[in-house]
C-alpha positions as CSV (number, residue, x, y, z in Angstrom):
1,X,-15.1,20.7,-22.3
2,X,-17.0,18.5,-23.5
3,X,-18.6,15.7,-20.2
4,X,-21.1,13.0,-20.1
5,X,-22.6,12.3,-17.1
6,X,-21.6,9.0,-15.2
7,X,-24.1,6.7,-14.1
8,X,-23.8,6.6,-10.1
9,X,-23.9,10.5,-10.1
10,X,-27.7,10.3,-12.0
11,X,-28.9,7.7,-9.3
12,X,-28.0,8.5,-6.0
13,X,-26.8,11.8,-3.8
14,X,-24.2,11.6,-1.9
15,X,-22.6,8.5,-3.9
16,X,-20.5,6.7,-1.1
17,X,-17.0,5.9,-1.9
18,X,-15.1,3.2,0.1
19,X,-12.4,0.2,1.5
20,X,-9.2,0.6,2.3
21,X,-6.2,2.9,1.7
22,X,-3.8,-0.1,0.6
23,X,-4.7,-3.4,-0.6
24,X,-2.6,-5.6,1.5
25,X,-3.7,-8.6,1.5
26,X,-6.6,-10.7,-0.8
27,X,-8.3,-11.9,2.4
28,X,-7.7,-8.2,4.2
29,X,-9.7,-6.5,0.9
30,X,-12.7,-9.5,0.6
31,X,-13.3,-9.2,3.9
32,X,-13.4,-5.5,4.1
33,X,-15.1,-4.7,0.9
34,X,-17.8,-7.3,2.2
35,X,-18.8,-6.2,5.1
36,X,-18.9,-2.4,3.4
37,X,-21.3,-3.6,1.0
38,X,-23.4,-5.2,3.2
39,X,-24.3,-2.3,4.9
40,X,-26.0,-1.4,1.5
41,X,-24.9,2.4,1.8
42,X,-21.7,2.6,-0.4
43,X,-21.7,2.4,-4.2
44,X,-18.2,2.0,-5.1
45,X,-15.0,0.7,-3.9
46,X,-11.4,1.8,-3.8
47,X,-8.6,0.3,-2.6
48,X,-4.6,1.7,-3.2
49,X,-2.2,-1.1,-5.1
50,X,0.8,1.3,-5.9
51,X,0.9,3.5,-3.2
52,X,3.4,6.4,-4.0
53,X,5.2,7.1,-0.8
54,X,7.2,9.9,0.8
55,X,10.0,7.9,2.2
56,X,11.7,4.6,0.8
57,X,11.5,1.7,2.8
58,X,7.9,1.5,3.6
59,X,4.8,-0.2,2.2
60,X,4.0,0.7,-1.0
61,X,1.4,-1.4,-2.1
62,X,0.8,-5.0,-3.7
63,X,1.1,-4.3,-7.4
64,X,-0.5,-6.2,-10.0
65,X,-2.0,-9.0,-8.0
66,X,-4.4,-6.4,-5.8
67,X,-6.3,-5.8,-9.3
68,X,-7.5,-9.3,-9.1
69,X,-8.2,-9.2,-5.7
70,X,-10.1,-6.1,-6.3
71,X,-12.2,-7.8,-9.5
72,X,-12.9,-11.1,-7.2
73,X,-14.4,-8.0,-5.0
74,X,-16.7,-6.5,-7.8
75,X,-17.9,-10.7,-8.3
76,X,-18.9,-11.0,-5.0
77,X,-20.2,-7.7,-3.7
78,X,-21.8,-6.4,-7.6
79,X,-20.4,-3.1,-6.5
80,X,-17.8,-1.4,-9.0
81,X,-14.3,-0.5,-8.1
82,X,-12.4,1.9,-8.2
83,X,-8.1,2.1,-8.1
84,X,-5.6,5.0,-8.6
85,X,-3.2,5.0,-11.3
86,X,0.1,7.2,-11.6
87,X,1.7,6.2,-15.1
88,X,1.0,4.2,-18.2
89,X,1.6,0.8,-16.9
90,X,-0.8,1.2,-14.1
91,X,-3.5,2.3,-16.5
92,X,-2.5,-0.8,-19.0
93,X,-2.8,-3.1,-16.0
94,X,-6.3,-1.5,-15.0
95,X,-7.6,-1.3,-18.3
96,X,-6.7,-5.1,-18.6
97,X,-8.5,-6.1,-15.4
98,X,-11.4,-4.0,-16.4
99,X,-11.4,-1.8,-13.4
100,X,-14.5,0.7,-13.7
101,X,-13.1,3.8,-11.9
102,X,-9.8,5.2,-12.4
103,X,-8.2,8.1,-10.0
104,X,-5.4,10.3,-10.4
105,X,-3.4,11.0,-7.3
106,X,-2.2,14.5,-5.8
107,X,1.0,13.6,-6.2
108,X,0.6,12.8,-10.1
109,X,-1.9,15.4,-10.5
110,X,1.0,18.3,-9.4
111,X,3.4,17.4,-12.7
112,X,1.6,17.5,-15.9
113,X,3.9,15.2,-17.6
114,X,2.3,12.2,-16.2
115,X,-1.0,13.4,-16.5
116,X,-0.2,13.5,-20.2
117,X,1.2,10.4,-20.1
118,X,-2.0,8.6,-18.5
119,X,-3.9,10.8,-20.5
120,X,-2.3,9.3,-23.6
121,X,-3.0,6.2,-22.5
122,X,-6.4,6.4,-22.1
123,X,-6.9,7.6,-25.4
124,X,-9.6,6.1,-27.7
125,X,-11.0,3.9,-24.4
126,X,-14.9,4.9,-22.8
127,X,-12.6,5.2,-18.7
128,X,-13.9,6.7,-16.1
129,X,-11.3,8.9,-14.4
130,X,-11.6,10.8,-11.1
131,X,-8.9,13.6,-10.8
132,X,-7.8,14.3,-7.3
133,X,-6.9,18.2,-6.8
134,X,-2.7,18.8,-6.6
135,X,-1.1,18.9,-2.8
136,X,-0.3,22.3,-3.4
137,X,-3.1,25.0,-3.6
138,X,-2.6,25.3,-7.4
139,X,-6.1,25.7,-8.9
140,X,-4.3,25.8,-12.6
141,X,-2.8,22.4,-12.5
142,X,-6.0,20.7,-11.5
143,X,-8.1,22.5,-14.1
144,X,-4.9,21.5,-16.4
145,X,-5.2,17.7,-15.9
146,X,-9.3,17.7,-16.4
147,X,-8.2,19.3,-20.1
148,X,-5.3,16.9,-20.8
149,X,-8.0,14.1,-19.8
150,X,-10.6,15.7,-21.7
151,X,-8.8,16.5,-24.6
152,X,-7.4,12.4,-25.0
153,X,-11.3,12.0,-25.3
154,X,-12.0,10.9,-22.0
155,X,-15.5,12.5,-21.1
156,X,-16.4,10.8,-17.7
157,X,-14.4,12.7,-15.3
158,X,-14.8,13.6,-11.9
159,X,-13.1,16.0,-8.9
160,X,-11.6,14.8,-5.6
161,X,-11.2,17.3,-3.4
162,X,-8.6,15.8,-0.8
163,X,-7.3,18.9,1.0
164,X,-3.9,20.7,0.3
165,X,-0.8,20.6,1.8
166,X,0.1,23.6,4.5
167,X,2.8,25.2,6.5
168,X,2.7,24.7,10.3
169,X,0.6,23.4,13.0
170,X,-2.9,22.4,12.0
171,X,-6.1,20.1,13.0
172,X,-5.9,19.0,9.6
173,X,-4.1,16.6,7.8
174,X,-4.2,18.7,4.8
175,X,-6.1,22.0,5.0
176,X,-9.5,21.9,3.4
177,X,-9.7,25.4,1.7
178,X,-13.1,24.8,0.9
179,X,-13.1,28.1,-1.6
180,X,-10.7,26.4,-3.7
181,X,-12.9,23.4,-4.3
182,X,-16.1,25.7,-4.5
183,X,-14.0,28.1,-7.2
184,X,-13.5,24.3,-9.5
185,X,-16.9,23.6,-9.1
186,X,-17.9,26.9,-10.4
187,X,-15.7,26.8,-13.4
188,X,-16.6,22.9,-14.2
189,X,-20.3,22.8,-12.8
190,X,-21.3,20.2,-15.6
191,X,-18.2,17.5,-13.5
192,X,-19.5,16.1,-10.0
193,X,-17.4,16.5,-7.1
194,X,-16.1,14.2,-4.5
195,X,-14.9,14.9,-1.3
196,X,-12.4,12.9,0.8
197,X,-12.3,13.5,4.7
198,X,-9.9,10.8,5.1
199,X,-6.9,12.5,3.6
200,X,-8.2,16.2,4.5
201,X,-8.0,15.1,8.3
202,X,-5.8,12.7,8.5
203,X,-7.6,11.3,11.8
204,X,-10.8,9.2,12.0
205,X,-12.4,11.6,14.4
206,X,-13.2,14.5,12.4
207,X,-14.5,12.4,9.6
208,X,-18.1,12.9,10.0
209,X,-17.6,16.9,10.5
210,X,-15.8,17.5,7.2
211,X,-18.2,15.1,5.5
212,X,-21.1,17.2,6.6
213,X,-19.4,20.4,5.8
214,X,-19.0,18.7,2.0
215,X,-22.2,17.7,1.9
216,X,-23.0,21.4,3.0
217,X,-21.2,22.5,0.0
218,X,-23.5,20.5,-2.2
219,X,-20.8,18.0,-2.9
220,X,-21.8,14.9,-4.8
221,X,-20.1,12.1,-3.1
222,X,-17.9,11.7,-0.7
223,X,-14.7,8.9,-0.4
224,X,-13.4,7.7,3.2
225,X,-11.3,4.9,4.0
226,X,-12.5,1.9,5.8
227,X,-10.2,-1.3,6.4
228,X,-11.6,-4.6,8.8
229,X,-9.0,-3.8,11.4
230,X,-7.8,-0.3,11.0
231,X,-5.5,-0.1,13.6
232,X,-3.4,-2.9,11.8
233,X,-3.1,-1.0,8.2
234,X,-0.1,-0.6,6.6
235,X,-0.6,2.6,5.7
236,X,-2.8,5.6,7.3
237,X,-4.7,3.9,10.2
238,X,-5.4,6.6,11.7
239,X,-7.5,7.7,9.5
240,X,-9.5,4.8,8.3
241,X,-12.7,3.7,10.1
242,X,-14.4,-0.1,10.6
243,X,-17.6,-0.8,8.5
244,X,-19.6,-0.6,10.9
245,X,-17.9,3.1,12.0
246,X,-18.1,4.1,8.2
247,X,-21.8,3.2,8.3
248,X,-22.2,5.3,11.4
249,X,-20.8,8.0,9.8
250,X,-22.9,7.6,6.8
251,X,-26.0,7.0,9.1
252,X,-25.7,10.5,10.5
253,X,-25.4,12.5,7.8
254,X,-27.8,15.3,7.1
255,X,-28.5,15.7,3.3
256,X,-29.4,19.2,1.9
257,X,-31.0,20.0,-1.0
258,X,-29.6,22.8,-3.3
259,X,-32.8,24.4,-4.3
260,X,-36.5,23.3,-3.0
261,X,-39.9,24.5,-3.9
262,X,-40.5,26.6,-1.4
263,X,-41.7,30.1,-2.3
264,X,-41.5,31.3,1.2
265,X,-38.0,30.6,2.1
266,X,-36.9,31.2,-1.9
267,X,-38.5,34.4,-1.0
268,X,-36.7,35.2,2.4
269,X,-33.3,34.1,0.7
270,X,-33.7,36.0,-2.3
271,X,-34.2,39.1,0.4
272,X,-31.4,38.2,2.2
273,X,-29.0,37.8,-0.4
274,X,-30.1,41.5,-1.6
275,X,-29.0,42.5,1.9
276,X,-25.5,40.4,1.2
277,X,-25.0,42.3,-2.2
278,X,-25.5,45.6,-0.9
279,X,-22.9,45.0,1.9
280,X,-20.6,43.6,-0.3
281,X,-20.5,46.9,-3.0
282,X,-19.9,48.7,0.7
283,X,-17.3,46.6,1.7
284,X,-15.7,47.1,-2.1
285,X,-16.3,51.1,-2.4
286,X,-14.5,50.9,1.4
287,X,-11.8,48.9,0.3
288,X,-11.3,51.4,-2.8
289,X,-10.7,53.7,-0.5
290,X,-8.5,52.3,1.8
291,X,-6.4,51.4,-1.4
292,X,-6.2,55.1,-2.3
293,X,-4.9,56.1,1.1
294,X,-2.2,53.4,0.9
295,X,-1.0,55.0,-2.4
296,X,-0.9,58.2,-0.7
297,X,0.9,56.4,1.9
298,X,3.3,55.5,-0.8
299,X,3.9,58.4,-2.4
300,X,5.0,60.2,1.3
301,X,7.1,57.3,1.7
302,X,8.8,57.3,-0.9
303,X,9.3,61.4,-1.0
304,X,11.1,60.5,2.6
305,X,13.7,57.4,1.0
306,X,11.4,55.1,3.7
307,X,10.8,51.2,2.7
308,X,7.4,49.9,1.8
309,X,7.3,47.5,4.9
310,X,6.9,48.4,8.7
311,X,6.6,46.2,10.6
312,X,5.7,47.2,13.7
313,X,2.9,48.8,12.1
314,X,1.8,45.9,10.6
315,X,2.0,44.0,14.1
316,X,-0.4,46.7,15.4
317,X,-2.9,46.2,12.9
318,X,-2.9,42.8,13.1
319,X,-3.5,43.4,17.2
320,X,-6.1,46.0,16.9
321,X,-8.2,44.1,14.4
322,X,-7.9,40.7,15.9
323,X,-9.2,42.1,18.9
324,X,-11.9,44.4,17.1
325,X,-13.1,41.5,14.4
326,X,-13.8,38.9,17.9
327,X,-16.3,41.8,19.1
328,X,-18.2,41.3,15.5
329,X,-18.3,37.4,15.7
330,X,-15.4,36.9,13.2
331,X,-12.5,34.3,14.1
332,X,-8.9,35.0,14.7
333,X,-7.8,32.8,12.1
334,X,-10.4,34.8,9.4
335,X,-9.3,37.9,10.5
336,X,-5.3,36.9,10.2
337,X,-6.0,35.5,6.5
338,X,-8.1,39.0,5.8
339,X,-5.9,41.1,7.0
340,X,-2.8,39.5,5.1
341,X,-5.2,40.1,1.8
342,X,-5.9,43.6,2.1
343,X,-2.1,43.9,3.5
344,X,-0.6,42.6,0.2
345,X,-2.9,44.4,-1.9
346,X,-1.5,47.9,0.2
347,X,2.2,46.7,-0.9
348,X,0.9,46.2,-4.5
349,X,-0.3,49.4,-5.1
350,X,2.3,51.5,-2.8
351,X,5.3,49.7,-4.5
352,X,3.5,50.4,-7.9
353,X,3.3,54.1,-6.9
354,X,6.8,54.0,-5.5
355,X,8.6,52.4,-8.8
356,X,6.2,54.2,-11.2
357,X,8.2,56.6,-14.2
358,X,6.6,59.6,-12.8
359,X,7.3,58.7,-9.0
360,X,11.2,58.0,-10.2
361,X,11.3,61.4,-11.9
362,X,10.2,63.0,-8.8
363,X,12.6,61.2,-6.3
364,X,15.3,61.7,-8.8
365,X,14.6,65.7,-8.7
366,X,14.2,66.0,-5.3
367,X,17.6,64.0,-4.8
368,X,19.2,66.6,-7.2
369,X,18.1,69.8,-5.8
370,X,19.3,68.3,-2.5
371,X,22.8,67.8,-3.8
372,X,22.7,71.6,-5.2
373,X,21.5,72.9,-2.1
């Protein structure tokens, strides 16, 4: 693809991203947007004006009239701003008011026919346009939308990684699944990345931790919500901090560098990672192997008529390596998403062995000098 750089990426790391989820009132987003830039730590500021909601009937944002509440904003702070955007109209209004940073939405993100249509209306303009991953964990149809973008001619574009939506009980809002965010910025390592703690948690109190964790990840910016009286917001106070919280936040974060000139500790690493490596071909020759015993596995099964699954079985390995991973340091919860890997991968290859010609031809013998017999 073809990208040029944007201009707060080349000045500043992290580049701090903030106000308040919704727009709701002119006097509610000066005031906020204020006292976030006078803490002369954020660079940009966001605030929601359509707000696509789950359910009817609740506050979905100011329209129209927020964009000039968001420009007077830019006129008093000098900070740009920044304002999400789900269809054409929203990007003709935005365009209009000059807004400098557009974003794209999970929700729109997730159907590629109105990321074409924004895309199509962007075309032949110089936007900025931030692209928020989809809620689902669908790495194709956030890579998708960057292309529809980039091929309109948009060349500014940037990731948000907001967190996906999961199944069951978790401390997150949406679940971070950090290897999915490091997997885009591996394929697009020319486009910055932004994380956003407020919508990943989905609480104020774990802000600062998954901010860290970003940072960590050699994100290059990081978005949170901040509203003058959080508790009062119209929509996701829980998750939205003061100012003078956000600044707090901002005050103790540690920030890494990706490479330093360091021969020592270059040297260490460089050992250490040779000591991963070799593990890793291990771990992938062991695997190998346990692959080919499940396709011998197969093949018995399916010499007996028995099913692919047991279940039981599958309960005792799951008990027996819980238990065993906790005596080498490694968490339930990795162990549980290992284990369903490796699992799925035995299925593959036994129910390949099982449905294979030669594997048919074989059943289909023994079946018939059964019936003879």
């Amino acid at each position: 693809m073809k990208i040029e750089a944007i201009d707060i990426f080349k000045k500043k790391r992290p580049v701090i991203i903030s106000g308040p989820c919704s727009a709701e009132s002119e006097e509610q987003l000066l005031s906020t947007c204020e006292e976030i830039a006078s803490t002369g730590k954020v660079d940009v500021l966001r605030a929601g004006i359509w707000k696509p909601r789950t359910r009817p009937d609740t506050f979905e944002g100011v329209g129209v009239q927020g964009l000039e509440w968001l420009v007077k904003a830019r006129e008093k702070t000098g900070l740009p701003v920044s304002v999400e955007v789900a269809n054409f109209n929203h990007v003709f209004e935005a365009l209009k008011h000059q807004i400098d940073i557009l974003w794209i939405g999970a929700r729109t993100t997730v159907n590629p026919f109105s990321v074409q249509e924004i895309a199509d209306a962007l075309k032949g303009t110089n936007a900025t346009v931030f692209v928020k991953n989809p809620i689902n964990a669908d790495l194709e149809l956030w890579t998708g939308a960057l292309e529809r973008l980039n091929k309109a001619g948009i060349r500014k574009l940037c990731m948000i990684h907001r967190g996906f939506a999961q199944h069951g009980k978790s401390i997150y809002r949406n679940e971070p699944k950090w290897q999915l965010a490091v997997e885009m910025k591996r394929r697009f390592p020319e486009i910055p990345m932004v994380c956003d703690p407020s919508h990943i948690s989905g609480k104020r109190e774990l802000l600062l931790e998954i901010s860290q964790q970003a940072l960590d990840l050699d994100f290059d910016g990081i978005m949170l919500e901040s509203h003058i009286r959080p508790d009062e917001a119209l929509s996701d106070k829980d998750q939205q901090v003061t100012p003078t919280m956000l600044e707090e936040i901002i005050d103790k974060l540690v920030v890494r560098q990706p490479v330093v000139p360091d021969e020592e500790l270059n040297s260490q690493l460089k050992m250490l990672r040779q000591q991963i490596d070799i593990i890793d071909e291990d771990l992938l020759k062991l695997l190998g192997e346990r692959m080919r015993v499940a396709e011998n596995i197969g093949l018995a099964k399916k010499e007996k008529g028995v099913t692919i699954l047991q279940t039981k079985r599958w309960e005792e390995i799951i008990e027996r390596a819980t238990q065993n991973g906790e005596l080498q340091g490694l968490s339930k919860k990795f162990m549980i998403r290992y284990l369903k890997a490796v699992h799925q991968e035995s299925i593959d290859h036994q129910n390949e062995i099982m449905n294979s010609e030669d594997s048919l031809n074989l059943s289909s013998a023994k079946n018939e000098q059964s019936s003879n017999s």
